[in-house]
C-alpha positions in Angstrom: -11.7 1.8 11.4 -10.2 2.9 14.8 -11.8 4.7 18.1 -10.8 8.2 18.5 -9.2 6.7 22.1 -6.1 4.6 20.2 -3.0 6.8 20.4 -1.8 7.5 16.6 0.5 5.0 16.8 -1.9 2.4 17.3 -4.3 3.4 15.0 -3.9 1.1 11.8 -3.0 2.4 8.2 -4.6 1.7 5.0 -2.1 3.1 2.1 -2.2 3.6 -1.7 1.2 3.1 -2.8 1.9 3.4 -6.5 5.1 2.1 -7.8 7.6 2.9 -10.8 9.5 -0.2 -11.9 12.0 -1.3 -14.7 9.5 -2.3 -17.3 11.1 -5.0 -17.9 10.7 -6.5 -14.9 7.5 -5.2 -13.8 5.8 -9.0 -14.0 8.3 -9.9 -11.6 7.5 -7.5 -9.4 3.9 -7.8 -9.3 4.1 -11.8 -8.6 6.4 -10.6 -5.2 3.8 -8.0 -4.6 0.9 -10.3 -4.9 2.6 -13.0 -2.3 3.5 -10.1 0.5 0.7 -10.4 3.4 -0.4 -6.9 3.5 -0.5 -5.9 0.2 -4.6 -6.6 -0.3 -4.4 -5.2 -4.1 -2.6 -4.9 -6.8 -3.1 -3.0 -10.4 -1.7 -2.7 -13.2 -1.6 0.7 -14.4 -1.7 3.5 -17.5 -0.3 7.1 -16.5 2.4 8.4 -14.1 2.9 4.6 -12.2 3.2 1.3 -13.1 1.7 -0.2 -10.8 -0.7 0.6 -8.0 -1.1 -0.9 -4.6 -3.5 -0.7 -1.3 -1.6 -1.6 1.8 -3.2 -2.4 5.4 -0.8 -2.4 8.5 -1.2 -2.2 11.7 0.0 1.2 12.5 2.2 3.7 10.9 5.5 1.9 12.4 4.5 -0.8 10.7 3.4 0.5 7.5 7.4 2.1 7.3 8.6 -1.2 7.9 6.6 -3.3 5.5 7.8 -0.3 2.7 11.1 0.0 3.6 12.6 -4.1 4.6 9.6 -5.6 2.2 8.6 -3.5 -0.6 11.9 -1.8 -1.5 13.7 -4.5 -1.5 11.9 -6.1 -4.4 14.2 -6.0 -7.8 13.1 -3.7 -10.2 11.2 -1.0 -8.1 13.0 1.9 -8.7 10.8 4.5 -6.3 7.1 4.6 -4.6 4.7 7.1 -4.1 2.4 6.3 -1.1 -0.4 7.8 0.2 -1.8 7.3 3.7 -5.7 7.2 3.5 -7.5 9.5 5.6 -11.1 8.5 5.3 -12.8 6.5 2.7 -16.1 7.5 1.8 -17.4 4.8 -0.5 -16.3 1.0 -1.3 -15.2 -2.1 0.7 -13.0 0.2 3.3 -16.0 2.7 3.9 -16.1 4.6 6.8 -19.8 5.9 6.4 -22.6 4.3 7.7 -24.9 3.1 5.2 
């Protein structure tokens, strides 16, 4: 994670962005999600999405250009949902000390 000393723009972003996409071309659009750089994972999904992703960038410019020049741009995504992460608390990204 970042020192409290980066400016916000600086600081990077880690994102959950969850994606609605034409069913039928959602295996389409998880093999051009799964070859962009920054998109670290990527689910298949039940409920509300179709598909849910974590996103690292470098900083929150960055993050808005990967989603709107990359990500949008992929056929069959119809809309996102993203959600900047704050803190994580427990996993591979954790911000606690153990």
């Amino acid at each position: 994670m970042s020192t409290e000393s980066e400016p916000p723009s600086e600081k990077p972003v880690t994102a959950i962005v969850d994606v609605f996409v034409d069913t039928t071309k959602i295996e389409d659009v998880v093999n051009e999600l799964c070859r962009l750089d920054r998109v670290e994972e990527v689910y298949e999904v039940t409920g509300e999405f179709d598909i849910a992703t974590v996103i690292s960038s470098r900083n929150i410019e960055d993050f808005r250009d990967f989603l709107k020049n990359k990500i949008m741009k992929i056929p069959g995504i119809k809309s996102v949902v993203s959600s900047i992460v704050l803190t994580s608390d427990k996993g591979p990204r954790s911000d606690r000390k153990q």
